[in-house]
C-alpha positions as CSV (number, residue, x, y, z in Angstrom):
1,X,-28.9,-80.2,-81.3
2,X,-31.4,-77.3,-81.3
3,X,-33.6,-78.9,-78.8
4,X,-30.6,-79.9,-76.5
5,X,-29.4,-75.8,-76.7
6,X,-33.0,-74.7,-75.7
7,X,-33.4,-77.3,-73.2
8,X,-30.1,-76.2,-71.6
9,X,-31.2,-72.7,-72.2
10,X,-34.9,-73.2,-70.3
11,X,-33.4,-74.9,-67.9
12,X,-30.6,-72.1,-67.0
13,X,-34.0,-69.6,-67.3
14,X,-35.8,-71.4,-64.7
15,X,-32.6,-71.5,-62.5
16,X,-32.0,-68.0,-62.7
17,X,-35.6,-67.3,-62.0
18,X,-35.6,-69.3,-58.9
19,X,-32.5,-67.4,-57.8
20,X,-34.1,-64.2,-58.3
21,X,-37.4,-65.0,-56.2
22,X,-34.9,-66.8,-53.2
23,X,-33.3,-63.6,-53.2
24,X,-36.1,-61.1,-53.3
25,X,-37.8,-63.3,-50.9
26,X,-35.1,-62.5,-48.6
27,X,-34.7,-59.0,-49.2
28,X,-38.6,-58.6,-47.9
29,X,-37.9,-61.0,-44.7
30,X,-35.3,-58.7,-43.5
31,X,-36.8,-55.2,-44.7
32,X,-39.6,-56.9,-42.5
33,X,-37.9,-57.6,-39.7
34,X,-36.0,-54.1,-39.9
35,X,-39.3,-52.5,-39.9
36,X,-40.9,-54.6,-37.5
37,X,-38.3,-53.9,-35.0
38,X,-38.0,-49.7,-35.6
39,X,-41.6,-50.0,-34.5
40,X,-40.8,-52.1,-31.7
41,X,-38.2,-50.1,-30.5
42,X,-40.0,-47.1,-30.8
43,X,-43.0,-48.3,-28.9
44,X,-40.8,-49.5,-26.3
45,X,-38.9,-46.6,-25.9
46,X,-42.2,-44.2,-25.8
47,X,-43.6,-46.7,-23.1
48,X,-40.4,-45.9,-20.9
49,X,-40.5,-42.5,-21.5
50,X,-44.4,-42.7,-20.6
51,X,-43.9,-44.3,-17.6
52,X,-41.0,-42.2,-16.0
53,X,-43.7,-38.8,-16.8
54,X,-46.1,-40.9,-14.8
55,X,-44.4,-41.7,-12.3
56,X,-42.9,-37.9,-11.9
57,X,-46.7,-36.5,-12.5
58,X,-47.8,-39.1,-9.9
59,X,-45.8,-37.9,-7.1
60,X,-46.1,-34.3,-8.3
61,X,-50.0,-34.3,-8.2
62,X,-49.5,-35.7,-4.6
63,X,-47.3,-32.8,-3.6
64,X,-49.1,-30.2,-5.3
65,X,-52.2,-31.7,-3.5
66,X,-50.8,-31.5,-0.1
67,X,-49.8,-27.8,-0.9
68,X,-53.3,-26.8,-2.0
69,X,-54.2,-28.7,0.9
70,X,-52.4,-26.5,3.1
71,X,-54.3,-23.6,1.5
72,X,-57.3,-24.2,1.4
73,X,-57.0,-26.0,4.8
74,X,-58.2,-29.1,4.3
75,X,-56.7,-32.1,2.1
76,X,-59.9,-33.3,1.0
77,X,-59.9,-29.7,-1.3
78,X,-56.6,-29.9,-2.1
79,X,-57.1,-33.2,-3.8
80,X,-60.0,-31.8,-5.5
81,X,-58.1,-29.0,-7.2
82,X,-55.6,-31.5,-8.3
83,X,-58.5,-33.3,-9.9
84,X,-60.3,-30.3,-11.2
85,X,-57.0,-29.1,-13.1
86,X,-56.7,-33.0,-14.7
87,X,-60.3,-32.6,-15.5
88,X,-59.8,-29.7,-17.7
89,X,-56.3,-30.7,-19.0
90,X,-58.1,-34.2,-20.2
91,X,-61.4,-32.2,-21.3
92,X,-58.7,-29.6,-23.5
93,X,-56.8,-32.7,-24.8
94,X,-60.0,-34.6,-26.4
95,X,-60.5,-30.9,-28.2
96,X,-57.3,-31.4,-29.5
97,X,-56.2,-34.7,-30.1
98,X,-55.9,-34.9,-33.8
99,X,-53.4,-31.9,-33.8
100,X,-51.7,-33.3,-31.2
101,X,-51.3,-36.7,-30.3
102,X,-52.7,-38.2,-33.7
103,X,-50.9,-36.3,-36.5
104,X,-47.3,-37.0,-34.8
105,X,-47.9,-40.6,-34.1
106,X,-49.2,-41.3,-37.8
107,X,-46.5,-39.4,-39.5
108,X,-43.6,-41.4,-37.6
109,X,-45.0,-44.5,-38.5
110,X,-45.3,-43.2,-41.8
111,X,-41.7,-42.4,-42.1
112,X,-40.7,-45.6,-40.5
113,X,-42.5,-47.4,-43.2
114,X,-42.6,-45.7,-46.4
115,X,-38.9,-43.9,-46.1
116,X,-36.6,-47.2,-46.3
């Protein structure tokens, strides 16, 4: 009768066990998929954002090109400047990138990650 009690009892055990993993094995599929899709979203939303700037600085530098253009008188120049500026902007940036672009990017993917 002792045997039949602890039979039932290791039985129930391994039951409850399997519960728990099932469960916990769902928890981390959907705190997966949570994750997985903040950082989707987020990505996708910085694309869009990235690509409405570009568009703006695009036409922008085209305009700002013509006007120097105008200036200087000759297009050819004008261009130039536009050039010249990006030049330093992009030489500036490199100087600065870990402040900048680096340190924000790693510390919202930190908080997406480690903060649920």
């Amino acid at each position: 009768m002792a045997f039949e009690e602890l039979k039932e009892n290791t039985e129930n055990i391994q039951d409850q066990a399997k519960e728990y993993i099932e469960s916990h094995l769902a928890y981390y599929k959907l705190w997966g998929f949570k994750v997985a899709m903040k950082s989707t979203t987020l990505i996708f939303k910085f694309t869009l954002i990235l690509l409405c700037f570009s568009m703006v600085l695009l036409f922008g530098s085209i305009a700002l090109a013509y006007a120097f253009g105008t200036l200087l008188g000759s297009n050819a120049l004008g261009f130039l400047a536009v050039g010249g500026i990006y030049l330093f902007f992009t030489i500036l940036l490199f100087f600065v990138k870990d402040k900048f672009v680096e340190g924000p990017i790693l510390e919202k993917f930190s908080e997406i990650f480690f903060n649920d």
